[in-house]
C-alpha positions as CSV (number, residue, x, y, z in Angstrom):
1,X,-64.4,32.2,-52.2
2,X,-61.1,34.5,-52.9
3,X,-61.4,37.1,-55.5
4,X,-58.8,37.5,-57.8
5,X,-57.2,40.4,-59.9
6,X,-54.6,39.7,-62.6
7,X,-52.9,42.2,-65.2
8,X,-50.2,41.7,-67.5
9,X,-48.0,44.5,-68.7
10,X,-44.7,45.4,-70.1
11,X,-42.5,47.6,-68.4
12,X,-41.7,51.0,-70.6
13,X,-38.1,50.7,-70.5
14,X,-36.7,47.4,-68.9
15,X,-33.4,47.1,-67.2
16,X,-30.1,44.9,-68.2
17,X,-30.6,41.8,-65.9
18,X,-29.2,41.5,-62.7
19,X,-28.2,39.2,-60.2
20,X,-29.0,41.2,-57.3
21,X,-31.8,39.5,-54.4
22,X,-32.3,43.0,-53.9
23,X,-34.2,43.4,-57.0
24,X,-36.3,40.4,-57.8
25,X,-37.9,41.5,-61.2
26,X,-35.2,42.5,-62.3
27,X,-33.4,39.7,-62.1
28,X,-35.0,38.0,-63.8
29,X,-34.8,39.3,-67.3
30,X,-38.0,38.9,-68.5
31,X,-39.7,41.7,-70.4
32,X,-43.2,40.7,-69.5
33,X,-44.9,41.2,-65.8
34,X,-48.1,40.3,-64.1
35,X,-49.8,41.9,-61.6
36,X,-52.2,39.7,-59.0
37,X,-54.4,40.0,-56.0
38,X,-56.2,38.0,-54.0
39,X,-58.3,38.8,-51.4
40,X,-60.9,36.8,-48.7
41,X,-62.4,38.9,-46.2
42,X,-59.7,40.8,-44.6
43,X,-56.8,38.6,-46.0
44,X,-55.0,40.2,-49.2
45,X,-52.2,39.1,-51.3
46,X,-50.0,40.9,-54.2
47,X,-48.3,38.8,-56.4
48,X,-45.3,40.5,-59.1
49,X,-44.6,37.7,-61.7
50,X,-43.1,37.0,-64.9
51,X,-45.8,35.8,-67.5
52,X,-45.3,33.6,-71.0
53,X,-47.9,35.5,-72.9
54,X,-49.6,39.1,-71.9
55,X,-52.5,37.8,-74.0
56,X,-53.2,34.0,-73.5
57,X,-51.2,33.7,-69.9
58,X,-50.8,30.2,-69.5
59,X,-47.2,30.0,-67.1
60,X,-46.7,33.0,-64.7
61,X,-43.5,32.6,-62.2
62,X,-44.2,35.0,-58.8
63,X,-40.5,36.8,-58.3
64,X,-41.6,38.6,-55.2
65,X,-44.8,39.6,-52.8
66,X,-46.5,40.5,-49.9
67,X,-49.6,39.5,-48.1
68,X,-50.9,40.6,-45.1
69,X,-52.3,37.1,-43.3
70,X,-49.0,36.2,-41.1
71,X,-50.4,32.7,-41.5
72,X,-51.1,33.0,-45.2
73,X,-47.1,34.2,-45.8
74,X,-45.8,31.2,-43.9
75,X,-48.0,28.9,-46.1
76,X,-47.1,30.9,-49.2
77,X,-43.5,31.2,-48.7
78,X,-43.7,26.5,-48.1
79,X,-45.1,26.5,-51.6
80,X,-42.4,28.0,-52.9
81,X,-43.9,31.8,-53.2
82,X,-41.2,34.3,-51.8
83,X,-44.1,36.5,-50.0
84,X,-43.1,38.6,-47.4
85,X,-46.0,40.0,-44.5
86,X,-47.1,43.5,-45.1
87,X,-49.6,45.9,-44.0
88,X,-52.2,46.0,-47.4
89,X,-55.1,48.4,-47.5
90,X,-57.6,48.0,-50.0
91,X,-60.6,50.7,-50.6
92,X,-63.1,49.2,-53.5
93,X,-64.7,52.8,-53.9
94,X,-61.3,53.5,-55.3
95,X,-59.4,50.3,-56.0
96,X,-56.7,51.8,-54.7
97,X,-54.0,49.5,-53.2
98,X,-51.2,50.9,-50.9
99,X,-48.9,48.4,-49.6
100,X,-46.6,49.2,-46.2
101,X,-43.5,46.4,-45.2
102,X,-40.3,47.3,-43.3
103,X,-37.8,48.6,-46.3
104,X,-34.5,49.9,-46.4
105,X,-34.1,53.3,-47.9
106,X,-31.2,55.8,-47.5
107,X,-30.5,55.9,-43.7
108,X,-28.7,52.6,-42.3
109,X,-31.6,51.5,-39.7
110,X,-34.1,49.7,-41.2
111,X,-37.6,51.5,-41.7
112,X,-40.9,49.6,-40.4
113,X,-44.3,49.8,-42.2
114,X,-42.8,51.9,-44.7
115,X,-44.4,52.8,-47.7
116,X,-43.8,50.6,-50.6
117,X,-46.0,50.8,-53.7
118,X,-49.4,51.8,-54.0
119,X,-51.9,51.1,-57.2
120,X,-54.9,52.3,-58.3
121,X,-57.0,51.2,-60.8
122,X,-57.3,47.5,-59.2
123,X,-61.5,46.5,-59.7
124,X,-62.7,43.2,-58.6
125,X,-65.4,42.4,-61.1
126,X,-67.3,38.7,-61.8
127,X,-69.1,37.3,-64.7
128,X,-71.3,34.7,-64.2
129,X,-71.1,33.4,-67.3
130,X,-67.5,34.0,-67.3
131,X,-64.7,31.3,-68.3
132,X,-62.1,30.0,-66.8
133,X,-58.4,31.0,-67.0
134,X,-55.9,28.1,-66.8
135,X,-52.7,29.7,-65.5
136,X,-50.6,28.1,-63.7
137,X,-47.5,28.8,-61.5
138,X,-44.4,27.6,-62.0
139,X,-42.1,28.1,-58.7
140,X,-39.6,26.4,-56.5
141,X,-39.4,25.0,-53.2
142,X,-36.2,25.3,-51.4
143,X,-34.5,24.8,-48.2
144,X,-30.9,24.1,-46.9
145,X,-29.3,21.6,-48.1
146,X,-28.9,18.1,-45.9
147,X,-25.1,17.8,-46.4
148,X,-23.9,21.4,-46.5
149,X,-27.3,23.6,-44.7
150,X,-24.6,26.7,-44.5
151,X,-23.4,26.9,-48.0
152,X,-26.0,25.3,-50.2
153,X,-29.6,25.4,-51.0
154,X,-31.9,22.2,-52.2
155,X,-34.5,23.5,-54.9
156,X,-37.5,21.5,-56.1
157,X,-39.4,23.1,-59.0
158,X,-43.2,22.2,-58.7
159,X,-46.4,23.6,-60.5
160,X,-49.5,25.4,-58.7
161,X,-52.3,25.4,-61.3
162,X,-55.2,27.8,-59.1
163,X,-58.6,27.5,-60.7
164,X,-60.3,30.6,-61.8
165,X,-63.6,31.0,-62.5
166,X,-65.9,33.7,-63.6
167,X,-63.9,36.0,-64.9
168,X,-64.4,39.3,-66.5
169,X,-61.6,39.9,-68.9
170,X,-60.8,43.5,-69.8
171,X,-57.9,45.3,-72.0
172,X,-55.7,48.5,-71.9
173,X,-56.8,49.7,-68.1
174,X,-54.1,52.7,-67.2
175,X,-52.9,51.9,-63.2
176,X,-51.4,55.0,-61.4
177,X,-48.5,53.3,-59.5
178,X,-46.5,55.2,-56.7
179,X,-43.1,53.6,-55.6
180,X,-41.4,54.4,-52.3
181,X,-38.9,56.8,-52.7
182,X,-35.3,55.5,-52.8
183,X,-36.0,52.4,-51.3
184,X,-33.2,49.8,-51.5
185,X,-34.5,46.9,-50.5
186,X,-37.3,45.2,-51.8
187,X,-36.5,46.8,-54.9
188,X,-39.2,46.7,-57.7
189,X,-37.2,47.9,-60.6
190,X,-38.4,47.7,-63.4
191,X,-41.4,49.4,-62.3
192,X,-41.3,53.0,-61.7
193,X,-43.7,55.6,-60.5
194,X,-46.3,57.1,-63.0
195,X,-48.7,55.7,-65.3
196,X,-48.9,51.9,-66.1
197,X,-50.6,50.2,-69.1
198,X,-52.0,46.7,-68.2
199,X,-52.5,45.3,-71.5
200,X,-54.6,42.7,-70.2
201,X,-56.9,42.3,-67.3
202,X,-59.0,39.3,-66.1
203,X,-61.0,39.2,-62.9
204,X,-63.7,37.1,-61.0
205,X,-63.4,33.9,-58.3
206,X,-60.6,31.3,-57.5
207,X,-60.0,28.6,-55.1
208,X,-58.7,28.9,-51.5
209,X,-54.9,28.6,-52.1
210,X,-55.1,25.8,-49.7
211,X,-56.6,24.0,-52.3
212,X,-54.5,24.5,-55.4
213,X,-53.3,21.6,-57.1
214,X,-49.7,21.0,-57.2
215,X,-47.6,18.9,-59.5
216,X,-43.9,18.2,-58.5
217,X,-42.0,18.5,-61.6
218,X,-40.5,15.3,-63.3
219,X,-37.2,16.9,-63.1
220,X,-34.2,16.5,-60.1
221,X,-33.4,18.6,-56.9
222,X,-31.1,21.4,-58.2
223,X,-28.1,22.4,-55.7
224,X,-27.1,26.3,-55.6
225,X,-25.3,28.7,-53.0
226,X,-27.3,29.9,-50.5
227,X,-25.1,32.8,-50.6
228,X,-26.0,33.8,-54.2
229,X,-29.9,34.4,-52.3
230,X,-29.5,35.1,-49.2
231,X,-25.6,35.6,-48.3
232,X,-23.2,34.5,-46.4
233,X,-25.1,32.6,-43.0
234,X,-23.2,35.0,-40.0
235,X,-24.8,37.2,-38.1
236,X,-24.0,39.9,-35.5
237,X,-26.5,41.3,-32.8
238,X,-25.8,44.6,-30.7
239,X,-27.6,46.0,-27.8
240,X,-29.2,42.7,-27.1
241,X,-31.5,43.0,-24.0
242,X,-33.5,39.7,-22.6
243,X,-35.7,38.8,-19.5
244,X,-35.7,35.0,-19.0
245,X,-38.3,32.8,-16.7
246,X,-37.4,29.3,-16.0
247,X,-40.3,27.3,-16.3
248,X,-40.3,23.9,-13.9
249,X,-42.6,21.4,-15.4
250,X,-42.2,19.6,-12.3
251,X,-44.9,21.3,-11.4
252,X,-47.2,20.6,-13.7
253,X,-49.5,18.1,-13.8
254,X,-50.0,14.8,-16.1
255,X,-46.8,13.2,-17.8
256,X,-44.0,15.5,-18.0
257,X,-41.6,13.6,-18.9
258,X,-44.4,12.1,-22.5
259,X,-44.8,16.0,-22.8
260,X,-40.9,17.1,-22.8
261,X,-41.0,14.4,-25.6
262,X,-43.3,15.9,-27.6
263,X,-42.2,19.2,-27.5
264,X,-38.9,17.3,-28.9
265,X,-40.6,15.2,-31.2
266,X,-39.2,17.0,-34.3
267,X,-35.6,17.2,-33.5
268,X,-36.5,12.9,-34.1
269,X,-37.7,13.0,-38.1
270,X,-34.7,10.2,-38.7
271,X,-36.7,7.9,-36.6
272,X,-39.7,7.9,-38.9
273,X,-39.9,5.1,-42.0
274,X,-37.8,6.2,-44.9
275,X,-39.5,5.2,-48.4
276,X,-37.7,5.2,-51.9
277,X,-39.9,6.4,-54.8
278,X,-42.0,3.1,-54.9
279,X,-42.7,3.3,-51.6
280,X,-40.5,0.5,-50.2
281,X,-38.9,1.5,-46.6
282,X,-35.4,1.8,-47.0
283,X,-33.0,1.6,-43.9
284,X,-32.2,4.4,-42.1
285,X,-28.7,5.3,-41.5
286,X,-28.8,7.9,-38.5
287,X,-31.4,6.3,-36.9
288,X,-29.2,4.9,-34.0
289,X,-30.0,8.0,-31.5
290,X,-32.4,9.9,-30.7
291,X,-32.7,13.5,-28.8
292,X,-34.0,14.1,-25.3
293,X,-34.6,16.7,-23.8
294,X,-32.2,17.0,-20.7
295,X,-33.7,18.8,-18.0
296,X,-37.6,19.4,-17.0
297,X,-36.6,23.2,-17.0
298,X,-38.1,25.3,-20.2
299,X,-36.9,28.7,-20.3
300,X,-39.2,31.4,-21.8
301,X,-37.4,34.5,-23.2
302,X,-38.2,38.1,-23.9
303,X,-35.7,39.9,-26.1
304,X,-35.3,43.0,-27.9
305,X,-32.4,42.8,-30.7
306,X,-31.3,46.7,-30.8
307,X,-29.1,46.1,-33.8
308,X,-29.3,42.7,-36.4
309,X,-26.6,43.1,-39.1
310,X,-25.2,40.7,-41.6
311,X,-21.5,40.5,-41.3
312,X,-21.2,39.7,-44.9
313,X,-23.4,41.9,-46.5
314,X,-24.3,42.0,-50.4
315,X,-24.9,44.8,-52.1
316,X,-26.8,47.4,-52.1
317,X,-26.8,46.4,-48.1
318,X,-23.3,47.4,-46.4
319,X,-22.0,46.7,-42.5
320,X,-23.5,49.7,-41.7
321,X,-27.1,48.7,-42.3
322,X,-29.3,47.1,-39.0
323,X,-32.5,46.3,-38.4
324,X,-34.4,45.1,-35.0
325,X,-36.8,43.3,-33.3
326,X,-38.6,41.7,-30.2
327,X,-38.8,37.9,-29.6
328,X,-40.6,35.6,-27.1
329,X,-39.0,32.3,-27.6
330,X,-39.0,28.7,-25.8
331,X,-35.7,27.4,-25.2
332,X,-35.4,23.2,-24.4
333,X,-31.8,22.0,-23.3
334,X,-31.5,18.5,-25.4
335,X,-28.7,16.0,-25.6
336,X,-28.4,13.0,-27.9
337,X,-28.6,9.6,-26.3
338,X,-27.7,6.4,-28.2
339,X,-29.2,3.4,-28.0
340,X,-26.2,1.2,-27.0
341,X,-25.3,3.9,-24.3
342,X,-26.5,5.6,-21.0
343,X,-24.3,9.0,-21.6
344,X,-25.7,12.1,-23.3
345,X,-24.0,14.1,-25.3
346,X,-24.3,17.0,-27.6
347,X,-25.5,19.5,-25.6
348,X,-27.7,22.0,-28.0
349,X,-30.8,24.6,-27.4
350,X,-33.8,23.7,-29.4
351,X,-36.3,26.6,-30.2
352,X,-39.9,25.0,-30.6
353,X,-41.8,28.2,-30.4
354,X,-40.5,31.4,-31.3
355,X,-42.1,35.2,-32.1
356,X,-41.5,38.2,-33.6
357,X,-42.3,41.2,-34.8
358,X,-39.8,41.4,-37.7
359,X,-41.0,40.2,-40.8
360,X,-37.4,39.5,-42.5
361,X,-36.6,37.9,-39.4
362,X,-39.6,35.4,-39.5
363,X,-38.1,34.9,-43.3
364,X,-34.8,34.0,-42.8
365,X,-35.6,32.1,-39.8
366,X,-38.2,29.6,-40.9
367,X,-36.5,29.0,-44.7
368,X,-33.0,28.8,-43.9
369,X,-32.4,28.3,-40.0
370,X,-35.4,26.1,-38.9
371,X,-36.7,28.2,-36.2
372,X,-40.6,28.1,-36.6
373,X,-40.9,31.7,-36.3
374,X,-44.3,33.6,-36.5
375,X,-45.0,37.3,-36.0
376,X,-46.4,38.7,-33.2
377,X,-47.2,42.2,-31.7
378,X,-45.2,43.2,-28.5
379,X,-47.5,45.9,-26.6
380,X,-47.8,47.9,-24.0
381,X,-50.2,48.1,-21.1
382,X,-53.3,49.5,-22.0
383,X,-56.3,48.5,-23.7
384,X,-56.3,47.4,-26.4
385,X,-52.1,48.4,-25.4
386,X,-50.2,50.1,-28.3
387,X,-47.5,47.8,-30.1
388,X,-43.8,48.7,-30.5
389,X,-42.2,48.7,-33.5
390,X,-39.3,46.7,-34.1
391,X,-36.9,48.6,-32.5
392,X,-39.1,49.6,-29.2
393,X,-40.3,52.6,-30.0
394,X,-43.9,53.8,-28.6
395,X,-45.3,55.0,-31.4
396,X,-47.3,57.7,-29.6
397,X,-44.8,59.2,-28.1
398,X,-41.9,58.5,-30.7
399,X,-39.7,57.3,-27.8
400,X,-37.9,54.2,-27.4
401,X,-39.6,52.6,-24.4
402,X,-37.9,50.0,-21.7
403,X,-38.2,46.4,-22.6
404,X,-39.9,45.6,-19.0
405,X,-42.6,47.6,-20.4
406,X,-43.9,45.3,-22.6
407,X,-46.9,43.8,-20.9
408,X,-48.2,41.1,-23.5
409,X,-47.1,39.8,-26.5
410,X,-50.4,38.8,-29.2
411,X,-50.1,36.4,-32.0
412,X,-51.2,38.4,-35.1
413,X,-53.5,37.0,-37.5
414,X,-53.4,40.1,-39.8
415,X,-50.9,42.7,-40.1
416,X,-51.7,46.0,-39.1
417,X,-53.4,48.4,-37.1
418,X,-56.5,46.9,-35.9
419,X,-56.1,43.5,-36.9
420,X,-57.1,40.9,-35.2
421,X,-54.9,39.3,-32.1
422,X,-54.9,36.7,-29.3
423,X,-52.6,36.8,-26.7
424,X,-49.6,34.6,-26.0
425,X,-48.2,35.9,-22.8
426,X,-49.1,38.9,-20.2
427,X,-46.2,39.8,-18.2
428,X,-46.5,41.2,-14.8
429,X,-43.5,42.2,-12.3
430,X,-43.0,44.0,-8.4
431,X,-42.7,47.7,-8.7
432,X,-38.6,48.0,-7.7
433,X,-37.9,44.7,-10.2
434,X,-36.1,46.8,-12.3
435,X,-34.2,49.5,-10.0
436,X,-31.0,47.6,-9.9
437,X,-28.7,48.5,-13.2
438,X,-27.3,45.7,-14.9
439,X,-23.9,44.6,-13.8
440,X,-21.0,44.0,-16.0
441,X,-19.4,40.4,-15.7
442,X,-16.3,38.9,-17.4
443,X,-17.6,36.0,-18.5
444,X,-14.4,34.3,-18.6
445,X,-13.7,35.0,-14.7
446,X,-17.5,34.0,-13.8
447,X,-17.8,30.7,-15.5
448,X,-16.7,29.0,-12.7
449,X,-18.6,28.6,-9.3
450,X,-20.4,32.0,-10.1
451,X,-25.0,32.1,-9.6
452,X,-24.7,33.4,-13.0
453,X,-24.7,29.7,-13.7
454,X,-28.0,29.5,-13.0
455,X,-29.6,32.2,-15.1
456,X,-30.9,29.7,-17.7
457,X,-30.1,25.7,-16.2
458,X,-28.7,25.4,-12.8
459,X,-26.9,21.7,-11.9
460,X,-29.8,20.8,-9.9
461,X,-31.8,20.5,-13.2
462,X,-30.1,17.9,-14.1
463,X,-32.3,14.8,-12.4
464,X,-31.6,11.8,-15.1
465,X,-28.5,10.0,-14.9
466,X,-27.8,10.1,-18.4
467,X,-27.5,13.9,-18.5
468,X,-25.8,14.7,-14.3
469,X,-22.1,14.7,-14.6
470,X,-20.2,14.9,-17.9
471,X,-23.3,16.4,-19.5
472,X,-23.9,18.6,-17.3
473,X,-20.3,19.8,-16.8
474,X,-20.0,20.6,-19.9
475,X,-23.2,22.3,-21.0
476,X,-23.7,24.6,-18.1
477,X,-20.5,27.0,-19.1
478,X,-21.3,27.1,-22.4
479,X,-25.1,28.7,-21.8
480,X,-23.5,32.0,-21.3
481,X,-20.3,32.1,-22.9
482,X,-22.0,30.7,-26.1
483,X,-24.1,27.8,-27.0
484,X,-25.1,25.4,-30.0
485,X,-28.4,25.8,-31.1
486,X,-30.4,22.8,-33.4
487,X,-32.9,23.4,-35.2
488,X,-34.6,20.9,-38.2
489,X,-35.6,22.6,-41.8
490,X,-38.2,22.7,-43.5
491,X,-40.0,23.6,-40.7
492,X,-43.1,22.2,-42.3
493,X,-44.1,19.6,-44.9
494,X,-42.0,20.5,-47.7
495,X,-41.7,18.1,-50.2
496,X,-37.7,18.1,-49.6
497,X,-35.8,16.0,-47.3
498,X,-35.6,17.5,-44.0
499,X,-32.2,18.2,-42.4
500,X,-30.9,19.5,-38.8
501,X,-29.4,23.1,-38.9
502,X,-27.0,23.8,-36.1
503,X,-25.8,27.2,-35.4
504,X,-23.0,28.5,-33.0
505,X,-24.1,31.6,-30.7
506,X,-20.8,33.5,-29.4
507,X,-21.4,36.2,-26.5
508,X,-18.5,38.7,-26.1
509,X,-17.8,40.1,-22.9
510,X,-18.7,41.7,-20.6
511,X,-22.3,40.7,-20.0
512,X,-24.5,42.8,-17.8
513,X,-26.3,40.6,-15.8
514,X,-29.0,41.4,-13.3
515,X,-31.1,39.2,-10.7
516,X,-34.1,41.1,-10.2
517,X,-35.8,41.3,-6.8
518,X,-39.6,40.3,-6.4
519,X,-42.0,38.0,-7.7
520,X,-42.8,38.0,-11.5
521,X,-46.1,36.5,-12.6
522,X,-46.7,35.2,-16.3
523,X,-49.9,34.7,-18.0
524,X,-49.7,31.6,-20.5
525,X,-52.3,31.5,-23.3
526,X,-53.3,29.0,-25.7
527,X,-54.4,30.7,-28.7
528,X,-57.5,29.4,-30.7
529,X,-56.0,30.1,-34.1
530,X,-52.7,28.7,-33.3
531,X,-51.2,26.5,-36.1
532,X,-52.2,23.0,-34.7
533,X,-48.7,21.1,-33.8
534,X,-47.3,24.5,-32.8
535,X,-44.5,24.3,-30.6
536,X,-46.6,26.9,-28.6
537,X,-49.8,24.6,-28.4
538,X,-47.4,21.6,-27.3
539,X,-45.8,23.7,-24.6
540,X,-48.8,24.9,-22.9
541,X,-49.9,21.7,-23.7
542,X,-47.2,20.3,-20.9
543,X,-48.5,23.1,-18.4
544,X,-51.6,21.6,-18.3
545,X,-53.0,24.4,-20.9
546,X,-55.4,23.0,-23.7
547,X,-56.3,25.6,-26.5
548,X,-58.4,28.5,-25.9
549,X,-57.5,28.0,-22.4
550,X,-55.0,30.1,-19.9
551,X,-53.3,29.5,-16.8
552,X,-50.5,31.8,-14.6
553,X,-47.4,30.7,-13.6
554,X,-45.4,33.1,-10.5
555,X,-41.2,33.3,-11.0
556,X,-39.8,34.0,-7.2
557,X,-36.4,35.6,-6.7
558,X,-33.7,33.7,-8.6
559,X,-35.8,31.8,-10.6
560,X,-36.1,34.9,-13.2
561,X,-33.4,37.3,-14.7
562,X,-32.1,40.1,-16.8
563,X,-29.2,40.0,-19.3
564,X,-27.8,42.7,-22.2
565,X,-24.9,41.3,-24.7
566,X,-24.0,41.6,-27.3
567,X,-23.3,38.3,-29.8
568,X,-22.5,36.5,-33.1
569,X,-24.5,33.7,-34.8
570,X,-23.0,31.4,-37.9
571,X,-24.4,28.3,-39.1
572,X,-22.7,25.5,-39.2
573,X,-22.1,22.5,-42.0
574,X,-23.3,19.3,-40.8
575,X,-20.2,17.3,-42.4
576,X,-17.9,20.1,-40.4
């Protein structure tokens, strides 16, 4: 069972509230804290709350944390805990705590696996004839809002009420903290480097968070602006390189066509049986179309993002600041198709799998944009290989490294060095692939007649009648120029309604475009501890890949390519 470690404590000399994302405690003008961890095995968490009562806790409200399980944050962050993935090292012969996440501090570019706080003084101890404490958390689930996903937030307060048992209660334990220096964002304030008194300590065994009981709260959904959290939704990208494989499922085995459907399925929620509170199926408005997928061509990116900024920022962020990452993402062209007609329309890219190696990335992505994103570990060759950070750099040498040098990307189960990892994707190309610089193309001048065209659908992918012809005319210039991306939030089984997002990707020009020479080959894995449903597990699932299992896949001449853009992302309103 998990192990838990809870301390209250008042902070020496709290700040005036603030408004500020950037620092959560403060925020919240409360004048008493918590401190809790929770560990299983290799899995820790660190929880800062608010508490009611630094003696008797009975309601603590968690304003910020990290954990170290990427599958743990994503299951956290759905039940309404803002927990953000972290490297956490805990050493019991010390109960020291040090916790590393990428931070912002004085310099513009984001830091990765910076050091954030450390603590000592955290002990796990059990009494077997220990109580229980009956704490419970009071949080909120959010996600964008159905009518307005751009502007507005839905929030849903509900109640997590963990059980704890056998504890061992202590009181006035001194904790050495150590803060970061002059790190801007997350900001811990109030807390502050030195010595802190926990007034109150209580230790011993809880249940697997999976577990805990939850009790939606009597009271309605509460509408605020998204910008008030997380800013204004438009985003600008520099020094974006990709290489993209098109996949043709054609030649795969079974039924491609049930599979493409699948990997669709959750673009079609509105089809599903809408009930009213007494359970009575009420008619569904929307449900007079449903999405398709319009070719039986997946592409599979490989991106590195030299420079993510907000074009809005809030303070203490400015224009100046960036951050980057790597991605591996799944791209399916779709189309809505009514029932009383044979035309598609619509055109839109939907995401079903997507990686990174970014943790404020996976954030934003899965709670305000839809895309399913989950963190991975972009490598080198080598064994075990030695992953990138963020921005590409080899963290050997201390120099930024070629994107075609990434030879696998690994789903991560803990963050880390030496954590464990299964592999999504090994990438192998011809030696003179990548001797050819990248050409610079006026988009506007190319759009017409021009093989660039092809580089993601070509017109020959088009095979059903209900996407050839005005479909198809008018989706292939868009997939350079700029395209429309649907998504559907909450990615997961929130208990709020779920709603499509739709975002507009604008590429300036010129592009550098490159066809590379040579035959690729792509390893395809099915990882074990995949989350069941994944959009990864469905699309190996339509190559004929069940999980645990692997299979290659070779990418001649033409049928694989090389782009670097540059580009701006804003979501849209649904009513607009």
């Amino acid at each position: 069972m998990p192990q838990f470690w809870l301390g209250t404590f008042r902070p020496t000399s709290p700040p005036p509230p603030t408004n500020s994302p950037s620092q959560p405690l403060a925020a919240s003008g409360a004048s008493t804290f918590a401190i809790e961890v929770i560990r299983e095995d290799a899995q820790i968490a660190v929880l800062f709350s608010t508490v009611d009562d630094v003696d008797k806790p009975q309601r603590l409200t968690c304003l910020v944390g990290f954990v170290n399980g990427a599958q743990a944050s994503s299951m956290f962050r759905d039940a309404g805990f803002p927990l953000v993935d972290a490297e956490i090292v805990l050493k019991d012969t010390s109960g020291a705590l040090s916790v590393n996440c990428a931070c912002f501090g004085e310099e513009p570019e984001m830091m990765y696996n910076a050091p954030l706080i450390s603590l000592t003084g955290v002990r796990f101890e059990e009494d077997p004839n220990g109580g229980a404490i009956d704490a419970r958390y009071d949080q909120a689930e959010f996600s964008p809002d159905y009518l307005d996903p751009a502007t507005s937030l839905l929030r849903k307060a509900v109640y997590w009420r963990p059980n704890r048992s056998r504890v061992h209660a202590a009181k006035a334990l001194g904790l050495t903290v150590y803060l970061g220096e002059r790190i801007r964002v997350p900001n811990l304030v109030p807390l502050e480097s030195g010595q802190l008194t926990i007034l109150n300590a209580w230790s011993g065994q809880m249940d697997d968070p999976r577990s805990w009981k939850v009790e939606p709260s009597p009271e309605p959904e509460q509408r605020s602006p998204r910008a008030d959290t997380f800013g204004v939704p438009a985003f600008r990208f520099d020094d974006v390189e990709e290489i993209g494989f098109r996949v043709d499922l054609a030649d795969s085995r079974g039924d491609v066509d049930a599979a493409l459907a699948e990997l669709v399925d959750d673009l079609n929620f509105h089809l599903s049986p809408v009930r009213d509170q007494r359970g009575k199926v009420m008619v569904n408005s929307v449900s007079d179309f449903r999405y398709r997928a319009a070719t039986r061509t997946i592409v599979i990116e490989l991106l590195r993002y030299g420079k993510m900024r907000l074009r809005t920022p809030a303070a203490p962020l400015s224009l100046d600041d960036f951050q980057s990452q790597h991605e591996l993402v799944v791209r399916v062209l779709v189309g809505r198709v009514d029932d009383d007609t044979a035309q598609a329309r619509d055109a839109a890219v939907w995401v079903p799998a997507i990686f990174v190696d970014n943790p404020w990335s996976k954030i934003v992505g899965r709670d305000l944009q839809g895309f399913d994103k989950q963190m991975a570990a972009f490598r080198l060759a080598g064994t075990p290989g030695t992953a990138l950070t963020p921005n590409g750099t080899d963290t050997r040498t201390q120099s930024i490294v070629p994107l075609h040098r990434v030879s696998t990307v690994h789903l991560v189960e803990n963050v880390g060095p030496g954590a464990a990892t299964e592999p999504l994707v090994d990438f192998s190309y011809p030696g003179n692939a990548f001797d050819d610089p990248f050409e610079n193309i006026d988009l506007e001048l190319a759009l017409s007649g021009s093989s660039l065209l092809g580089a993601r659908w070509q017109q020959s992918d088009f095979e059903d009648a209900e996407f050839r012809r005005s479909f198809a005319r008018a989706a292939m210039p868009r997939m350079l120029k700029g395209f429309r991306s649907i998504q559907v939030a909450p990615v997961s089984n929130r208990i709020l309604e779920k709603t499509w997002i739709s975002g507009t990707f604008t590429v300036d020009d010129p592009v550098g475009y490159a066809a590379p020479r040579g035959v690729a080959s792509l390893t395809f894995h099915a990882p074990k501890y995949a989350p069941e449903r994944s959009g990864w597990l469905r699309f190996c699932s339509a190559l004929g890949i069940g999980k645990g299992g692997s299979a290659s896949r070779s990418f001649a001449t033409g049928s694989w390519y090389r782009m670097k853009f540059s580009m701006n992302l804003v979501i849209d309103n649904g009513l607009q």
